[in-house]
mmCIF file of the N, C-alpha and C atoms, coordinates in Angstrom:
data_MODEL
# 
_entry.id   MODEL 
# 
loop_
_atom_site.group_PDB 
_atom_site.id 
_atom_site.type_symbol 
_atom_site.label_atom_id 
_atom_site.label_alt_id 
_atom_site.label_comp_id 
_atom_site.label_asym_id 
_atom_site.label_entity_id 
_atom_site.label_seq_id 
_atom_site.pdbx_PDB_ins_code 
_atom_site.Cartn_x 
_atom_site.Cartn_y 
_atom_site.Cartn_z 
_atom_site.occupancy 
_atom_site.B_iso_or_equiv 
_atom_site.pdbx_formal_charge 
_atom_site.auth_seq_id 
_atom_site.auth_comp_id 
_atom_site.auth_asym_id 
_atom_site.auth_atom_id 
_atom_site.pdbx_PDB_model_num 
ATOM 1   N N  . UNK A 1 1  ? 149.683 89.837 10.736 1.00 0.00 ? 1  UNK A N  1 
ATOM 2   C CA . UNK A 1 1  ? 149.460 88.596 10.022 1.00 0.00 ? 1  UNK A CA 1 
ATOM 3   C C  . UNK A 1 1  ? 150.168 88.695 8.673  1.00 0.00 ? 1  UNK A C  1 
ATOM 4   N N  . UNK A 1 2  ? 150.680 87.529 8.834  1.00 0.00 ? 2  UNK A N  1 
ATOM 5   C CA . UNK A 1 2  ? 151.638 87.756 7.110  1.00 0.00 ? 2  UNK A CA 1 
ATOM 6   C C  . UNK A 1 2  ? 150.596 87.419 6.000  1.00 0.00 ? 2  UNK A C  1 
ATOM 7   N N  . UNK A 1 3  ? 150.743 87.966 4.460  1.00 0.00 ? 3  UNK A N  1 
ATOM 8   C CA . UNK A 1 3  ? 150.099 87.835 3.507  1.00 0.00 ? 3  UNK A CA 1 
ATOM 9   C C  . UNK A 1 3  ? 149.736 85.983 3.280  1.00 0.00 ? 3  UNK A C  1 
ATOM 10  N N  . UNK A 1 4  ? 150.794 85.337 3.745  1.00 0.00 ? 4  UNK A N  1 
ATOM 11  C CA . UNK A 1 4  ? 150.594 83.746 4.028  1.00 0.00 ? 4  UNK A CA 1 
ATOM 12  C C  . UNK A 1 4  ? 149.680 83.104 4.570  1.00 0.00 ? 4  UNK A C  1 
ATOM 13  N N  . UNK A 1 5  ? 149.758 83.491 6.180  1.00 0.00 ? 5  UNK A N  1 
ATOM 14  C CA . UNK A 1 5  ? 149.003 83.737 7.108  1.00 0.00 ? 5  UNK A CA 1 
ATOM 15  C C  . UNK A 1 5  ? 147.126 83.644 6.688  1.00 0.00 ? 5  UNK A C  1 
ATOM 16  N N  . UNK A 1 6  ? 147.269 84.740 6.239  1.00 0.00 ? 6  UNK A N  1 
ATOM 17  C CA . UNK A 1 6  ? 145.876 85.481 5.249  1.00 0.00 ? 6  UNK A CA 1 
ATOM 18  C C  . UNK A 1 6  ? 145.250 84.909 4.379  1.00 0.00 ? 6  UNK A C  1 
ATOM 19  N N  . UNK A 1 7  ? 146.384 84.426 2.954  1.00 0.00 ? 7  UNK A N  1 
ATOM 20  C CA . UNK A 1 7  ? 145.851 83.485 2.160  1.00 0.00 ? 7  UNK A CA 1 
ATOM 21  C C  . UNK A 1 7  ? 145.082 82.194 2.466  1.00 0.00 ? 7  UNK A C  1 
ATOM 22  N N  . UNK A 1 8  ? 145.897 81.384 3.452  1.00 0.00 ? 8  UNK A N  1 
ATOM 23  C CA . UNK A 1 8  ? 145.201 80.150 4.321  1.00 0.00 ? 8  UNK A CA 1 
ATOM 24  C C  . UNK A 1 8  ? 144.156 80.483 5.108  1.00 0.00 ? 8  UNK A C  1 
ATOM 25  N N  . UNK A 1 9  ? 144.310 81.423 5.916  1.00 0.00 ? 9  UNK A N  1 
ATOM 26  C CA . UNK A 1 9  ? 142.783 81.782 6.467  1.00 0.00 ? 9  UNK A CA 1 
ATOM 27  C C  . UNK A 1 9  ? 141.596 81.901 5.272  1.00 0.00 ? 9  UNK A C  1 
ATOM 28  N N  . UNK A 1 10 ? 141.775 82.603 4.021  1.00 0.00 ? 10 UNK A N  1 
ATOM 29  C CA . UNK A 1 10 ? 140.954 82.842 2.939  1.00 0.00 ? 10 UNK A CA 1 
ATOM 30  C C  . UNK A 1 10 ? 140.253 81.750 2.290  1.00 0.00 ? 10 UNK A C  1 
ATOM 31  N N  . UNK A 1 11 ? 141.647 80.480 2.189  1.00 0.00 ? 11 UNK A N  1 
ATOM 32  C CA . UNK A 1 11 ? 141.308 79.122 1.666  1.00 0.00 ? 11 UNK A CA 1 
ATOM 33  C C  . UNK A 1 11 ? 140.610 78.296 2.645  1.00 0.00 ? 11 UNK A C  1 
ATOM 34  N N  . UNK A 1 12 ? 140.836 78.311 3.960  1.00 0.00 ? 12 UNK A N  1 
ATOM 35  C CA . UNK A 1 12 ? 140.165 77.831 4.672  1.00 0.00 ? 12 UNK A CA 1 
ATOM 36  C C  . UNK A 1 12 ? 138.652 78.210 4.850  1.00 0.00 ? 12 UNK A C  1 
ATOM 37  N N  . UNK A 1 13 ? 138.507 79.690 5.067  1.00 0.00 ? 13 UNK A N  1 
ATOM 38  C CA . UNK A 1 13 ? 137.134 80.486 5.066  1.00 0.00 ? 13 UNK A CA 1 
ATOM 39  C C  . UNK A 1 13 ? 136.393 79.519 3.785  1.00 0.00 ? 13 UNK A C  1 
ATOM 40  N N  . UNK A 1 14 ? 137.104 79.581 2.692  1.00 0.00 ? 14 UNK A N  1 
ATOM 41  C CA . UNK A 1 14 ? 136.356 79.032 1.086  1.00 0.00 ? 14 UNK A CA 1 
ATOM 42  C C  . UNK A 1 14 ? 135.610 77.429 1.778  1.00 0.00 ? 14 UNK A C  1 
ATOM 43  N N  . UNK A 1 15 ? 136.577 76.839 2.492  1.00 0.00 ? 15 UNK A N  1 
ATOM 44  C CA . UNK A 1 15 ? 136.474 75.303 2.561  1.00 0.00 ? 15 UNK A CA 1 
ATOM 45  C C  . UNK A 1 15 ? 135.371 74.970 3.396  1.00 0.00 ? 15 UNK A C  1 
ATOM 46  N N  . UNK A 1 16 ? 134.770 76.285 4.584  1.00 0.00 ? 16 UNK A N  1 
ATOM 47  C CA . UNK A 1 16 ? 134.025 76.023 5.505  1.00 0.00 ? 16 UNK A CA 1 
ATOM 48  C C  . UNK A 1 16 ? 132.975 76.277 4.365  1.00 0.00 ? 16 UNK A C  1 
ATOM 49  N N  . UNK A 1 17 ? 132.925 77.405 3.795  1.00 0.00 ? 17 UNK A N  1 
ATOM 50  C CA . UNK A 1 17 ? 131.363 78.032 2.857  1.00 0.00 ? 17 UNK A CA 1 
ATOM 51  C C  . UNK A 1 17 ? 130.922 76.722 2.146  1.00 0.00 ? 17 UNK A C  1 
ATOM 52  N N  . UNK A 1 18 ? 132.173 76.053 1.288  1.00 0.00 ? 18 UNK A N  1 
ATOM 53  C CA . UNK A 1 18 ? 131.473 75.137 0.583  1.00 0.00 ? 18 UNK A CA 1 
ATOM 54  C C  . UNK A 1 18 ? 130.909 74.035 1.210  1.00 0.00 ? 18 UNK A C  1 
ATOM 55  N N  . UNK A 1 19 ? 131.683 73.515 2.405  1.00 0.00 ? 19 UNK A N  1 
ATOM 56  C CA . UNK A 1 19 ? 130.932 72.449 3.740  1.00 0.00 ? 19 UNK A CA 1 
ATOM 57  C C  . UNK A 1 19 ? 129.835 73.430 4.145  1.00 0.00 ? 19 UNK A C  1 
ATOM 58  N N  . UNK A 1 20 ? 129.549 74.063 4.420  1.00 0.00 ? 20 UNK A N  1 
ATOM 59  C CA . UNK A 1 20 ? 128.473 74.759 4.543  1.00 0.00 ? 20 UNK A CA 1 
ATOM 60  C C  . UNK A 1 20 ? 127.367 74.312 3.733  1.00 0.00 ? 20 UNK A C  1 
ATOM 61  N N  . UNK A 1 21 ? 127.559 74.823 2.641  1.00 0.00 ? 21 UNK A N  1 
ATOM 62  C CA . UNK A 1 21 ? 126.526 74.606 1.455  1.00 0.00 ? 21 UNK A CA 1 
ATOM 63  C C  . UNK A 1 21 ? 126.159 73.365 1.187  1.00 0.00 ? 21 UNK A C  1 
ATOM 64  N N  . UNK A 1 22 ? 127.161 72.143 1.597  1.00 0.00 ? 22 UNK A N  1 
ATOM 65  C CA . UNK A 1 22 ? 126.652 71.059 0.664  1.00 0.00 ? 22 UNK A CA 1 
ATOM 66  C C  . UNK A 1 22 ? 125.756 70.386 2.525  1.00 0.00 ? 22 UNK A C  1 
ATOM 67  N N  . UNK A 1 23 ? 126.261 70.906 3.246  1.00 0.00 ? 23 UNK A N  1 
ATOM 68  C CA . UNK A 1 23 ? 125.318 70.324 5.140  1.00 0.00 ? 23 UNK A CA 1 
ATOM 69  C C  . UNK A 1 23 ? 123.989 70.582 4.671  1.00 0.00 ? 23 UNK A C  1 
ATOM 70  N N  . UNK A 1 24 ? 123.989 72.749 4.603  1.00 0.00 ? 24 UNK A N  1 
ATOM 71  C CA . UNK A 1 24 ? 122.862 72.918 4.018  1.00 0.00 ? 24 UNK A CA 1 
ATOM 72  C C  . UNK A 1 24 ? 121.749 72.138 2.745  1.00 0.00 ? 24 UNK A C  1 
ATOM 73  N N  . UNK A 1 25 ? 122.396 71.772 2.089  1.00 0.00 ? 25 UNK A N  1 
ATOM 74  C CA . UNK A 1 25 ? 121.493 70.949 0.694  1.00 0.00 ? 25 UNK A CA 1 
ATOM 75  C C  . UNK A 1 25 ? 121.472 69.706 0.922  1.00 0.00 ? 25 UNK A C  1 
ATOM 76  N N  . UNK A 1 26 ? 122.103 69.256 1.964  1.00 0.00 ? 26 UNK A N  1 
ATOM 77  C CA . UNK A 1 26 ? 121.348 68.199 2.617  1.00 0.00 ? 26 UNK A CA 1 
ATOM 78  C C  . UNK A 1 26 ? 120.403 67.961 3.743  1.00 0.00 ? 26 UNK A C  1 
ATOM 79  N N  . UNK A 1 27 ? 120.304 68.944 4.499  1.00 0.00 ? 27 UNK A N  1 
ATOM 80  C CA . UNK A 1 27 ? 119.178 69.318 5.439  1.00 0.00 ? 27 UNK A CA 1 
ATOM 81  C C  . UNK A 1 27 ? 118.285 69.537 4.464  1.00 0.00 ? 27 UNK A C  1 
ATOM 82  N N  . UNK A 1 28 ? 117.981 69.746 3.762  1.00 0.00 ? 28 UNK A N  1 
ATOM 83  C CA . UNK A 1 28 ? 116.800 70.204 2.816  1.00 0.00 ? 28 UNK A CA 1 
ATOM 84  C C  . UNK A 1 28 ? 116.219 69.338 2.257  1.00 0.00 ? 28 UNK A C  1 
ATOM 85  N N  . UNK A 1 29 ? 117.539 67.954 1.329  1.00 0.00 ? 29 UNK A N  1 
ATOM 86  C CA . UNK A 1 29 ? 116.812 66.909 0.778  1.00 0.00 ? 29 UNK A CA 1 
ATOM 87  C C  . UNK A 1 29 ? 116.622 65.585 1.709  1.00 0.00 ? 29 UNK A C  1 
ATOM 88  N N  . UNK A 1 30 ? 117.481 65.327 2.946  1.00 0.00 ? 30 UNK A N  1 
ATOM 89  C CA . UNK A 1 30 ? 117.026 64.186 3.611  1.00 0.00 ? 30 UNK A CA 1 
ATOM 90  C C  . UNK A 1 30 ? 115.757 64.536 4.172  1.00 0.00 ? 30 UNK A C  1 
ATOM 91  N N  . UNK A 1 31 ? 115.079 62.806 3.589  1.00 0.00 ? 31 UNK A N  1 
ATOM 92  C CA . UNK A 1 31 ? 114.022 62.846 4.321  1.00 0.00 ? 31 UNK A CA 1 
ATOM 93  C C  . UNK A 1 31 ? 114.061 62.137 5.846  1.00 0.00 ? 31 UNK A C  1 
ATOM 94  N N  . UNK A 1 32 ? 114.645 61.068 6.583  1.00 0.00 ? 32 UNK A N  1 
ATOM 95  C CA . UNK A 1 32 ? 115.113 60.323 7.657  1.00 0.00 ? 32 UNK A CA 1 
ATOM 96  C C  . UNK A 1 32 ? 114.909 61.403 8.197  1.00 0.00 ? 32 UNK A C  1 
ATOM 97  N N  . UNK A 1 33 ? 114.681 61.409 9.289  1.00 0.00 ? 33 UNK A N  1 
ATOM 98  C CA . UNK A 1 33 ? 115.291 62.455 10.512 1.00 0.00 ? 33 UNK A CA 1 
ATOM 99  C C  . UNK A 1 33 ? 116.308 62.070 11.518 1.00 0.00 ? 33 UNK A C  1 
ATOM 100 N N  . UNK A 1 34 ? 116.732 61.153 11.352 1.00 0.00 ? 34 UNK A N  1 
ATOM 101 C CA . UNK A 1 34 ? 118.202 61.204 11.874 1.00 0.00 ? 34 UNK A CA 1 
ATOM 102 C C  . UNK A 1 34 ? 119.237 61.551 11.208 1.00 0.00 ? 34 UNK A C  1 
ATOM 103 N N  . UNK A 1 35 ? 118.955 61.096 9.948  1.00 0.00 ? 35 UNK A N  1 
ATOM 104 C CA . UNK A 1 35 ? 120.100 62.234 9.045  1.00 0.00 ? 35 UNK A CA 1 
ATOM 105 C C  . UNK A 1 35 ? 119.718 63.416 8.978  1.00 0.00 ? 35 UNK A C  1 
ATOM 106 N N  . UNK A 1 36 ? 119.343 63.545 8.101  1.00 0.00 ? 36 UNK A N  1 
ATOM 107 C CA . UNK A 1 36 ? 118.813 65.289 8.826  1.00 0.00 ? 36 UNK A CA 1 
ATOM 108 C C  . UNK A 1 36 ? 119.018 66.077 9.589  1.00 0.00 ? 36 UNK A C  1 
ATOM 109 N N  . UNK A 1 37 ? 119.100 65.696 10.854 1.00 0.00 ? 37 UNK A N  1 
ATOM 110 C CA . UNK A 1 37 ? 118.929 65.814 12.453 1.00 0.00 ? 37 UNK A CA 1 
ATOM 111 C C  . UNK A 1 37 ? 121.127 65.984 12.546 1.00 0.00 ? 37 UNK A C  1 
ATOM 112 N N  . UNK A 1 38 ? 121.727 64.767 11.675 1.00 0.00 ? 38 UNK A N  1 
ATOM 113 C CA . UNK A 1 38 ? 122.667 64.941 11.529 1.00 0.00 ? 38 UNK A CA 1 
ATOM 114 C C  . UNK A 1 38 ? 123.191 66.046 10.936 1.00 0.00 ? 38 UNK A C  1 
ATOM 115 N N  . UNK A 1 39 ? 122.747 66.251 9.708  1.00 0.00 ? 39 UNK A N  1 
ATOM 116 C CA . UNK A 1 39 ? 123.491 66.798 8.622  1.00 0.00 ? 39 UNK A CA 1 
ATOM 117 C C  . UNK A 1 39 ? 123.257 68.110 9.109  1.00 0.00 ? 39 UNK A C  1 
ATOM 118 N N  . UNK A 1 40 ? 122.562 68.742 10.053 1.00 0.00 ? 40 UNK A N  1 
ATOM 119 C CA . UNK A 1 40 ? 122.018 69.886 10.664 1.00 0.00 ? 40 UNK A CA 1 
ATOM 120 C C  . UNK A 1 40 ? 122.775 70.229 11.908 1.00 0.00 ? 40 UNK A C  1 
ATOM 121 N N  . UNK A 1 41 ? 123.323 68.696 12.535 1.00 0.00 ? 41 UNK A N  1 
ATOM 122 C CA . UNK A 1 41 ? 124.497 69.634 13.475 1.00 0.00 ? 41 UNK A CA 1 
ATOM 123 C C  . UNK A 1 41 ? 125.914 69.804 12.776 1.00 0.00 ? 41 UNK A C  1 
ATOM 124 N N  . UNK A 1 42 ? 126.332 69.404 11.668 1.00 0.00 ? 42 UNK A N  1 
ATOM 125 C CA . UNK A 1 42 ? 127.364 69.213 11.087 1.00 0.00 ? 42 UNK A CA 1 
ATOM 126 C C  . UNK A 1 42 ? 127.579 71.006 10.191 1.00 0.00 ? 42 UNK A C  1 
ATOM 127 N N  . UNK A 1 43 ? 126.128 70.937 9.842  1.00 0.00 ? 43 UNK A N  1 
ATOM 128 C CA . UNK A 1 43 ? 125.789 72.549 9.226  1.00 0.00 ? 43 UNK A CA 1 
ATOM 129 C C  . UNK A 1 43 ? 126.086 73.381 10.563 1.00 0.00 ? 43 UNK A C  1 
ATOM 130 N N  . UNK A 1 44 ? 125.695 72.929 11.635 1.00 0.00 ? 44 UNK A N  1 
ATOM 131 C CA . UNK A 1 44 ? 126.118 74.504 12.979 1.00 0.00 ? 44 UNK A CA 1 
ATOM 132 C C  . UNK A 1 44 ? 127.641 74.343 13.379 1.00 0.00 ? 44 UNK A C  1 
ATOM 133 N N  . UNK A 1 45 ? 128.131 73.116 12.732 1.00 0.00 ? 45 UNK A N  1 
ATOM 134 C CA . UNK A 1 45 ? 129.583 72.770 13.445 1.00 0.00 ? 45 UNK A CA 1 
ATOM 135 C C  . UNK A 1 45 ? 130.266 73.693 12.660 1.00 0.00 ? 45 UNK A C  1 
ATOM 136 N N  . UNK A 1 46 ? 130.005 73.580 11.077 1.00 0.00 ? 46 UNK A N  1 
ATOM 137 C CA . UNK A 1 46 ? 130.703 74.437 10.444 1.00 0.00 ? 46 UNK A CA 1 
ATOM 138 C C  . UNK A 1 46 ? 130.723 75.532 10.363 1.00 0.00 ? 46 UNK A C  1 
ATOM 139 N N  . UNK A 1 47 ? 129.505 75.935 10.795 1.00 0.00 ? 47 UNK A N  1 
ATOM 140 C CA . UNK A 1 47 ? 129.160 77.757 10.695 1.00 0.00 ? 47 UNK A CA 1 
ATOM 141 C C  . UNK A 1 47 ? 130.185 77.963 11.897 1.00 0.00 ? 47 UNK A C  1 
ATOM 142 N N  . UNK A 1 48 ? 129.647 77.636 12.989 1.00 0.00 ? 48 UNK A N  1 
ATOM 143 C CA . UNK A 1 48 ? 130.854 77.664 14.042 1.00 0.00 ? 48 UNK A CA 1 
ATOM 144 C C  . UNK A 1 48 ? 132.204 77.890 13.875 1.00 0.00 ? 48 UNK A C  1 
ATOM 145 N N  . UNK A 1 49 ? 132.762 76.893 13.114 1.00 0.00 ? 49 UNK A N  1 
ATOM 146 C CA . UNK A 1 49 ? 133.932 76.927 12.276 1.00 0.00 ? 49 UNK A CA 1 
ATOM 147 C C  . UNK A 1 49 ? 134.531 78.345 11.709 1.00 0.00 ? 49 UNK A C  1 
ATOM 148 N N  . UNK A 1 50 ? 133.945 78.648 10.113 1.00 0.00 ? 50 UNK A N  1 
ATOM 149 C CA . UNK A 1 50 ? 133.097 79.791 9.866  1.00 0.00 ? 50 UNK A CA 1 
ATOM 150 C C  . UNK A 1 50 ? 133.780 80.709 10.113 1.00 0.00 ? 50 UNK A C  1 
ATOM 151 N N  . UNK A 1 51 ? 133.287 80.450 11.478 1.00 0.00 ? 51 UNK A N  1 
ATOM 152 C CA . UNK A 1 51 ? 133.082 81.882 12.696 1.00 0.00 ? 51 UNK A CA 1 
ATOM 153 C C  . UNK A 1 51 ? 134.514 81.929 13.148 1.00 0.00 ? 51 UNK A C  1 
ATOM 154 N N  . UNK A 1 52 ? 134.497 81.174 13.997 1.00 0.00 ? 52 UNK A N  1 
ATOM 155 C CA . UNK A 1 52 ? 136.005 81.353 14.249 1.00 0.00 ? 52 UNK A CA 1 
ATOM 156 C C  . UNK A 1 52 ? 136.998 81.706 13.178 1.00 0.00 ? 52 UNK A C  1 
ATOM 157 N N  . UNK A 1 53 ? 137.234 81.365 11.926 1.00 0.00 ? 53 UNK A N  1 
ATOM 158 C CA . UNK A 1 53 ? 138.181 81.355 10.937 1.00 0.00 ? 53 UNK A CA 1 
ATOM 159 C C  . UNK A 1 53 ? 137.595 83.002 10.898 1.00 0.00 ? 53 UNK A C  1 
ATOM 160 N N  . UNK A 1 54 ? 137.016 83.367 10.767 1.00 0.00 ? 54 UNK A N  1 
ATOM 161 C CA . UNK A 1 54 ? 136.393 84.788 10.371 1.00 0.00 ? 54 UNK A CA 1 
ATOM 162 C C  . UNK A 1 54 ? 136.820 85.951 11.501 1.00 0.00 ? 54 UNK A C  1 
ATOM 163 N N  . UNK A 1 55 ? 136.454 85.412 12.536 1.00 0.00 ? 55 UNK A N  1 
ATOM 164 C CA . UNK A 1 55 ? 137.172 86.472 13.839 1.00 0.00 ? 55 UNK A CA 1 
ATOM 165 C C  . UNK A 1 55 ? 138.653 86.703 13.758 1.00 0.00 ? 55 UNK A C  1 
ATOM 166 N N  . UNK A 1 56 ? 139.693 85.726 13.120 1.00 0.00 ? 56 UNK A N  1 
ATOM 167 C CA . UNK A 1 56 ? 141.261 85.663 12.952 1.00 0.00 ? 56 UNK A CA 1 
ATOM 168 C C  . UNK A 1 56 ? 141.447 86.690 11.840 1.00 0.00 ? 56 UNK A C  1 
ATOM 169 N N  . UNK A 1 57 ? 140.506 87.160 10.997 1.00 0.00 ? 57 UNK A N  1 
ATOM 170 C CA . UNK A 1 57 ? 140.646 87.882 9.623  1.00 0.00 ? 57 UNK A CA 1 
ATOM 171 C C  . UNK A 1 57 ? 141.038 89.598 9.708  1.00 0.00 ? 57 UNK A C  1 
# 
């Protein structure tokens, strides 16, 4: 993997954590449960994500 390669995987890894965090802090403050319910598969989509970007590393 070129140092290029690497960097974008790194920036990308950054881009999932912070979608991460903000899915997470919204599962926490919606009260609806369909949002919620949303914002909670959007939080496993990204971990998913995440994941994959993380196995390429």
């Amino acid at each position: 993997m070129s140092p290029k390669e690497l960097l974008y995987l790194e920036d990308a890894l950054g881009h999932e954590q912070f979608l991460k965090s903000q899915c997470q802090e919204a599962v926490q403050q919606l009260q609806d449960a369909d949002l919620k319910n949303c914002a909670q598969q959007m939080l496993d989509k990204h971990q998913q994500i995440f994941n994959q970007f993380y196995q390429l590393v």
